[in-house]
RODO-2510 file (C-alpha; in nm, 4 decimals, decimal comma):
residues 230
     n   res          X          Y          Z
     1     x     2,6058    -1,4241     0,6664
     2     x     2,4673    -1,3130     0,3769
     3     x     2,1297    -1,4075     0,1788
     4     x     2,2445    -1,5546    -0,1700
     5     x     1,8602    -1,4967    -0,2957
     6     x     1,6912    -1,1876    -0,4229
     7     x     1,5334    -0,9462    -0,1098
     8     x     1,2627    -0,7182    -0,1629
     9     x     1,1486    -0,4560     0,0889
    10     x     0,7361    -0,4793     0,1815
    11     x     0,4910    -0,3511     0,4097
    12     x     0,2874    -0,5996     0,7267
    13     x    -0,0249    -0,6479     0,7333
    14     x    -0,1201    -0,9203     0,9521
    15     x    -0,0126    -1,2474     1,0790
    16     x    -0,3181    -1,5142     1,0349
    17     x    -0,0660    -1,8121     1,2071
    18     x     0,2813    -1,8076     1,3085
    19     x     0,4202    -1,9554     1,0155
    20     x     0,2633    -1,7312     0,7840
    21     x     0,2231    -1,3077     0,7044
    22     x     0,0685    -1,0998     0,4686
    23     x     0,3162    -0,8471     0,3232
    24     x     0,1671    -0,5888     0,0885
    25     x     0,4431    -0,5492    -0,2697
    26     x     0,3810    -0,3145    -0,5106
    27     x     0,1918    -0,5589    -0,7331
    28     x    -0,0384    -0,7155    -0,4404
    29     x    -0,0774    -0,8445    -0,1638
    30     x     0,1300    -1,1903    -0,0639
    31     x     0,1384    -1,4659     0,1811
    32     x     0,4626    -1,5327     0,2911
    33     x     0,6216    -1,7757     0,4996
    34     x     0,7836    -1,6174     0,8314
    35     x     1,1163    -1,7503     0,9713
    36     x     1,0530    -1,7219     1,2957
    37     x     0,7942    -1,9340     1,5211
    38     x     0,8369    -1,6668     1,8001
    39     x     0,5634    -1,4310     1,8949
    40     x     0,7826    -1,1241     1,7937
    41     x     0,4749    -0,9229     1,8673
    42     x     0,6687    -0,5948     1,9157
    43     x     0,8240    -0,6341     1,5819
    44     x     0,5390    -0,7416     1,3141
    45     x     0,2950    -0,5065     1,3734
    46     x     0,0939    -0,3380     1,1255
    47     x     0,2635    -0,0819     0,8475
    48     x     0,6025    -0,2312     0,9651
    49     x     0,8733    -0,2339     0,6617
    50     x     0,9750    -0,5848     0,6589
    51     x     1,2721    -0,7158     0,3949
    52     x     1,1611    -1,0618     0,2111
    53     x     1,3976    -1,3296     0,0485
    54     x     1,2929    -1,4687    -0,2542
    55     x     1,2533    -1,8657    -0,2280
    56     x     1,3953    -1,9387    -0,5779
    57     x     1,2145    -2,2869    -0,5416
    58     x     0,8991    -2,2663    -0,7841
    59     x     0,7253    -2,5924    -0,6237
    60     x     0,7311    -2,3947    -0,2700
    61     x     0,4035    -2,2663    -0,1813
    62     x     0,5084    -1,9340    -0,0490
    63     x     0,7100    -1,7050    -0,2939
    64     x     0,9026    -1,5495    -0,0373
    65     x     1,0034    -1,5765     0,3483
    66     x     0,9975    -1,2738     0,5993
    67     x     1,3811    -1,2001     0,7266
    68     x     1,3867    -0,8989     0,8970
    69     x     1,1766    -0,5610     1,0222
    70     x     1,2327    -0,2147     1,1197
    71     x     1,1349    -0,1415     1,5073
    72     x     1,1256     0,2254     1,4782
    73     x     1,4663     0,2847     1,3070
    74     x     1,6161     0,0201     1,4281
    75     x     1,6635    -0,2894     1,1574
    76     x     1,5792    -0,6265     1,3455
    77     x     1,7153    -0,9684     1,1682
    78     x     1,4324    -1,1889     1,2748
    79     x     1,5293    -1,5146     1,0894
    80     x     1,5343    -1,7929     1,3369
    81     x     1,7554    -1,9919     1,1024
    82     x     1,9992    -1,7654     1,0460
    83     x     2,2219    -1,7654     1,4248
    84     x     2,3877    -2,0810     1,4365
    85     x     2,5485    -1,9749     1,0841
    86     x     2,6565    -1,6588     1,2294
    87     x     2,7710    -1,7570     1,4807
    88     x     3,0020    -2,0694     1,3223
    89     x     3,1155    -1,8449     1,1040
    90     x     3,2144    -1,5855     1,3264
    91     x     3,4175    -1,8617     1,5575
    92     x     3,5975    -2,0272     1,2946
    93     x     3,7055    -1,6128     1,2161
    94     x     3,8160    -1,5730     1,5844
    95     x     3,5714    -1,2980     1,6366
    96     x     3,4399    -1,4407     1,9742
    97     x     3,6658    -1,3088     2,1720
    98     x     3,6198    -1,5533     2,4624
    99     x     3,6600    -1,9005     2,2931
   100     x     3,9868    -1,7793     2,1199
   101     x     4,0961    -1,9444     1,8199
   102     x     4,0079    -2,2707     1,7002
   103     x     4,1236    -2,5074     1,4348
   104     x     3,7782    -2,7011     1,3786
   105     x     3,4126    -2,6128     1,3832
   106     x     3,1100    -2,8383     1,3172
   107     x     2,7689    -2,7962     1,3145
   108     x     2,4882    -2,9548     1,5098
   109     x     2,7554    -3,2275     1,6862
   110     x     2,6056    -3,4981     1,9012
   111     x     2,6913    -3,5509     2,2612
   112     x     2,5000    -3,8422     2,4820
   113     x     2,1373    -3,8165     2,4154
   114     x     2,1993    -3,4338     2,3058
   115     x     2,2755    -3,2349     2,0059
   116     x     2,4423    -2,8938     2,0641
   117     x     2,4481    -2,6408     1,7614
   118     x     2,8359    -2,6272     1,7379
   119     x     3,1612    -2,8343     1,8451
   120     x     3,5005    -2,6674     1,8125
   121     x     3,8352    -2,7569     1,8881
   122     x     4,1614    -2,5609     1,9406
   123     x     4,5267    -2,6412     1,9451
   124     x     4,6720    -2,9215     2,2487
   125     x     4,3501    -3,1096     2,1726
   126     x     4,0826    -2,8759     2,3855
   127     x     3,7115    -2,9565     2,2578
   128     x     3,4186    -2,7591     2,3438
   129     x     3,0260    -2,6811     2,2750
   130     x     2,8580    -2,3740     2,1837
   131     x     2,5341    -2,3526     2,1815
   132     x     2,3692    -2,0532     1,9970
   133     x     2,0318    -1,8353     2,0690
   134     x     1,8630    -1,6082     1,8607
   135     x     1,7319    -1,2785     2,0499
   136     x     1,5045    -1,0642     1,8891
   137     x     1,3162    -0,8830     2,1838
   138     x     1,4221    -0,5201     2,3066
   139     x     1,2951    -0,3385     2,5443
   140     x     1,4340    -0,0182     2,6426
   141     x     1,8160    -0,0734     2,5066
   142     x     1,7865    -0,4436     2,7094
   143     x     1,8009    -0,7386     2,4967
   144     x     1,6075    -1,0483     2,6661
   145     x     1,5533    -1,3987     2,5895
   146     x     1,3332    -1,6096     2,4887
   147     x     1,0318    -1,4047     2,4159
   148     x     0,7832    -1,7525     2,4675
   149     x     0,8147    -1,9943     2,7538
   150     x     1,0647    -2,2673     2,6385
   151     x     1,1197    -2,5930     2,8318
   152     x     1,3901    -2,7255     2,5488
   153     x     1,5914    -2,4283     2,5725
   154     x     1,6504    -2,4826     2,9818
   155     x     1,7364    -2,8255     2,8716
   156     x     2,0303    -2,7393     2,6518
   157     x     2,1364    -2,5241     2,9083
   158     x     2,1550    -2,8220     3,1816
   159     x     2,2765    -3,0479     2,9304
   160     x     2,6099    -2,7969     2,8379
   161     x     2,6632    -2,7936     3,2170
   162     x     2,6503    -3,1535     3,2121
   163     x     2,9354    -3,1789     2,9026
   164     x     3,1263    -2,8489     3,1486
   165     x     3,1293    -3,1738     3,4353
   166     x     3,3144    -3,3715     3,1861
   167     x     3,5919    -3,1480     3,0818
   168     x     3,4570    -2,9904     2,8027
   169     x     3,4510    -2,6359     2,7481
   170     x     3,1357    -2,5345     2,7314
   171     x     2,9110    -2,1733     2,6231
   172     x     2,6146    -2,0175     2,5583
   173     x     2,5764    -1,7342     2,3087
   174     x     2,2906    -1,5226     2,2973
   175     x     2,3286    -1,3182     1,9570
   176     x     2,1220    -0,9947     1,9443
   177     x     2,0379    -0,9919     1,5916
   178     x     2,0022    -0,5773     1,6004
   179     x     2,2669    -0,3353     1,6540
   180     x     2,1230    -0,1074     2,0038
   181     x     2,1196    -0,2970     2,2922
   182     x     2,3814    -0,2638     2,5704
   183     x     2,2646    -0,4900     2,8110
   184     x     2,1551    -0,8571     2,7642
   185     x     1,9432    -1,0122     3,0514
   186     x     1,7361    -1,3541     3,0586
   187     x     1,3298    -1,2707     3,0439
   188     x     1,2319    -1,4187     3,4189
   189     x     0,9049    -1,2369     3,3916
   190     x     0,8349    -1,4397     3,0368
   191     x     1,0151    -1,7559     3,1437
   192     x     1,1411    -1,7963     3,5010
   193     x     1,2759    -2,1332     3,4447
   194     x     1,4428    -2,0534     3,1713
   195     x     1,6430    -1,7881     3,3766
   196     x     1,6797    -1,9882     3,7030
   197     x     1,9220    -2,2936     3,4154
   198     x     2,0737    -2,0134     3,2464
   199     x     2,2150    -1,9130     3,6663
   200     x     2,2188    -2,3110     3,7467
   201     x     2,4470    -2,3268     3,4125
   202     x     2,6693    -2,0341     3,4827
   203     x     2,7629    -2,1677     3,8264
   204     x     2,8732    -2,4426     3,6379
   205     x     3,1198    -2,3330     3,4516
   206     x     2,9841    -2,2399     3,1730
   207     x     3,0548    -1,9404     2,9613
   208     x     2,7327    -1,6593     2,9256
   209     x     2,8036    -1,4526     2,6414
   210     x     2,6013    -1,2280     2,4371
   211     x     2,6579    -1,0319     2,1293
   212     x     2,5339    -0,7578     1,8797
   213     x     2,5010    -0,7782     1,5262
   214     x     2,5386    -0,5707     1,2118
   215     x     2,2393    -0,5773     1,0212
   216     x     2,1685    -0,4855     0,6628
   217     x     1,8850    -0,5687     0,4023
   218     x     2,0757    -0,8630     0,3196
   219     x     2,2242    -1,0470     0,5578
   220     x     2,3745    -0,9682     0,9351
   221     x     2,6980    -1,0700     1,1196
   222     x     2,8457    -1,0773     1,4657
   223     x     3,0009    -0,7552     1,6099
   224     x     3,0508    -0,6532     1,9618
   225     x     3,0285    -0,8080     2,3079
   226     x     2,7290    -0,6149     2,5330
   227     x     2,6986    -0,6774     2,8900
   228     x     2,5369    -0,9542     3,0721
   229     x     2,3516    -1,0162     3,3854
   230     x     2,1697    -1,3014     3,5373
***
């Protein structure tokens, strides 16, 4: 995926809310909007380099929104918004290895009372789900998700079980958005829930997958399988 808009490296300062930073350009300082509601504590903190896309929208009240961030030398794609279009991309490419190829792929498909981020289907008339998360905390070469306690994620996860039940096939993907981590694990000390549907779902039947990315200034894009465990 690649950003069609203008990106300008900056510096980060602070972080007054979590929809907002300041980012220090060379002509000034400026508030920008940050795409990702996450705490991402490890990552924003201040003196970071942090890459900015340019809005192009002159009614929008911040200039710019905040992409991605170097941890150390390691460049972190931090845009919450950005996964689901990896990842559709990368299926309809057959570069998820474990789904195989497929002859349609939609976004954001309803199912019951639920809406998964992506329905595919393959030859002979197999459908399936995939539903996509965004991982942006390392620790120590271990990706982990989420980073904040979330009740709606643990929901999707029951609910793609639920579709499993009924013959569909049905996966998670957790997409590192850095390249580094070899090992992807769910964050029971952040979210024990979480972790405890992510094992309910598995037993289910349904797939637990998690790749790397390739990340540049940009844009980033799916690369290689890394290891899970529950």
């Amino acid at each position: 995926m690649n950003y069609e808009n203008k990106i300008r490296e900056g510096r980060f300062l602070s972080r007054p809310n979590r929809f907002l930073a300041e980012v220090e350009l060379p002509e000034g300082v400026e508030m920008v909007h940050v795409k990702n509601t996450g705490r991402c504590r490890e990552l924003l903190v201040p003196g970071a380099r942090v890459f900015l896309e340019e809005s192009g929208n002159p009614a929008r009240k911040t200039r710019y929104s905040l992409v991605a961030v170097y941890k150390g030398d390691m460049l972190v794609n931090m845009d919450s918004q950005a996964p689901n279009a990896v990842a559709a991309e990368a299926l309809e490419e057959g570069k998820i290895r474990e789904l195989g190829p497929v002859t349609l792929v939609r976004r954001e498909k309803k199912y019951g009372a639920s809406r998964f981020d992506i329905y595919y289907e393959k030859e002979h008339g197999q459908k399936g789900f995939l539903e996509v998360k965004g991982v942006t905390l390392e620790e120590n070469g271990t990706a982990m998700f989420p980073d904040a306690p979330t009740e709606r994620g643990a929901k999707h996860l029951l609910e793609l079980a639920e579709a499993a039940k009924e013959g569909y096939e049905a996966a998670v993907l957790f997409l590192v958005q850095m390249k580094g981590p070899k090992i992807f694990r769910p964050h029971v000390e952040r979210d024990p829930a979480f972790a405890a549907a992510l094992r309910q779902t598995a037993s289910a039947g349904v797939r637990v997958l998690a790749y790397d990315c390739e990340v540049e200034e940009r844009g980033f894009w799916l690369e290689d399988p890394i290891k899970v465990e529950l």
